[in-house]
C-alpha positions, 0 to 999 in steps of 0.5 A: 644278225643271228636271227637272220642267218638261223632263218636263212638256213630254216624257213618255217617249214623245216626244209632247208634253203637248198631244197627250197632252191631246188624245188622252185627250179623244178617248178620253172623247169614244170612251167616252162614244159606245161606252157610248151605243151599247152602252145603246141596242143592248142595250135594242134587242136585249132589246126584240126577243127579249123578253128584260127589260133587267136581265137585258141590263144584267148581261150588259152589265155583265158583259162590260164589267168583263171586257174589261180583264182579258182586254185586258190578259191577250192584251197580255201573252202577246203580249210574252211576259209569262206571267207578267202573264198568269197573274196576272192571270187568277188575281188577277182569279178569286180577288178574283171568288170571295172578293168574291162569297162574303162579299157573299152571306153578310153578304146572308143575314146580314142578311135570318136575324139582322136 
């Protein structure tokens, strides 16, 4: 039970629980303010090129689930873990492939068979 209180008060890292509370706070408060931002840019953006807002979504949506990916990828050449980078460019195009293949086909499944 000790153990458990003295890890409470320290993570690994040194920092106190308050600070680690405090940090992810303003790291909620930081995303909530960047998705606005990017929402009301791209509207904008599709507003003045003329370019419809689903189309602008999907690249949105695009772009921020492939942000991580490619975060996680350059941290990890960085340190020199090719081998996390390798996995996760492979694991990330293979789950993509095989996720999308079988949406279309129970899609088309769906519209001929019912």
């Amino acid at each position: 039970m000790l153990k458990i209180k003295i890890w409470l008060k320290k993570v690994r890292n040194g920092r106190s629980r308050n600070k680690n509370l405090l940090l992810t706070f303003a790291g909620l408060v930081g995303l909530i303010i960047g998705s606005r931002i990017l929402v009301l840019s791209g509207v904008e953006i599709g507003e003045i090129t003329h370019v419809p807002q689903m189309i602008i979504g999907l690249f949105a949506l695009a772009i921020g689930t492939s942000m991580p990916e490619l975060v996680v990828t350059l941290r990890s050449a960085m340190k020199k873990m090719y081998g996390l980078s390798i996995g996760t460019v492979l694991g990330s195009n293979i789950f993509n492939i095989l996720t999308h293949r079988y949406r279309n086909t129970i899609i088309i499944c769906n519209h001929t068979c019912g």
